[in-house]
N, C-alpha and C positions, 0 to 999 in steps of 0.2 A: 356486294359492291363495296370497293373500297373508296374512302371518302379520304382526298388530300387537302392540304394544307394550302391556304392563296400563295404562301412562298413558294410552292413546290413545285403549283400552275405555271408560277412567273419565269421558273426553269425554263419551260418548253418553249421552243421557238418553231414558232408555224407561218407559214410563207405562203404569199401567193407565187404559183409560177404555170410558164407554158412548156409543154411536153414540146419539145424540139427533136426528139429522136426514139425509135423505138425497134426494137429489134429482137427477135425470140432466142430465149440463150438456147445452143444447142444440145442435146443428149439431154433434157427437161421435156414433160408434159405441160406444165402451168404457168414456166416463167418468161417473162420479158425482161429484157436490159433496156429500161428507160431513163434519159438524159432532162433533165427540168432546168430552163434558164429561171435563176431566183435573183435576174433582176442586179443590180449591186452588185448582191451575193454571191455574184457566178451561177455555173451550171454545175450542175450535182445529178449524181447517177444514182439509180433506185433498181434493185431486182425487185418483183412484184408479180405476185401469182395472179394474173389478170386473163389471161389465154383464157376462152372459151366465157369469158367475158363483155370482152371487148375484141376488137379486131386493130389490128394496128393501124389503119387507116382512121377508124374512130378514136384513137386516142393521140393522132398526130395533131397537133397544135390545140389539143381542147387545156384551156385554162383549171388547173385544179389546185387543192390545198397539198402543202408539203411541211411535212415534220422535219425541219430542217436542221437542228440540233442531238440528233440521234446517234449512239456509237457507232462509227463504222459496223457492218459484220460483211461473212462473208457467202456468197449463197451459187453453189456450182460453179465453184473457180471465181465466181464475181464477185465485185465489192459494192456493198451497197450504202450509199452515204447519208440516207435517209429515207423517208417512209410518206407515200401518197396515200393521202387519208380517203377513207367509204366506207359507205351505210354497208353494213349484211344483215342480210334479214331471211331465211331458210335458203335456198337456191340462189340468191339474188346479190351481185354485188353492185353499187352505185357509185361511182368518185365524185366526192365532195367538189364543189365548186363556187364562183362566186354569181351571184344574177345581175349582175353590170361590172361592166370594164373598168380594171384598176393596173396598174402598172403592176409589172413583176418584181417580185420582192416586196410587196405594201405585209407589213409583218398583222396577223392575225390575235385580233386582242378579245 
């Protein structure tokens, strides 16, 4: 485990926001092209190995955390402008979420 620095933490910008769109990129096994309203922020697009995960019906409107300060990259033609956080733990993956209602964009400290 590498251990950072509190200034380094303070770098990252983490978001709440709601999954408003989702759609499987095509000629991929894993990927989805998901759209996150962050609120203020705008909406910001995420590729995301979630297929066989989740179904897109369950990931449409569920509230999750977003890394929202992240380099663009780019993943099967798409761009992804940040990164929906989850627990994995062997077979298993989880998206992080909040347990009460907060507006989108409430920045995660």
């Amino acid at each position: 485990m590498n251990i950072i620095s509190f200034d380094d933490f303070k770098k990252i910008d983490i978001r709440t926001g709601t999954i408003i769109e989702v759609e499987r990129v095509p000629n991929t096994r894993k990927l989805y092209k998901i759209r996150v309203d962050l609120g203020e922020r705008g909406v910001k697009q995420t590729i995301s190995s979630l297929v066989g995960y989740y179904t897109k019906e369950e990931l449409l409107n569920k509230r999750a955390i977003f890394l929202a300060n992240l380099e663009p990259a780019k993943f099967a033609g798409e761009t992804s402008e940040g990164m929906l956080l989850a627990a994995e733990m062997n077979d298993k993956v989880v998206l992080l979420t909040t347990d009460k209602e907060i507006r989108n964009g409430a920045k995660i400290t």
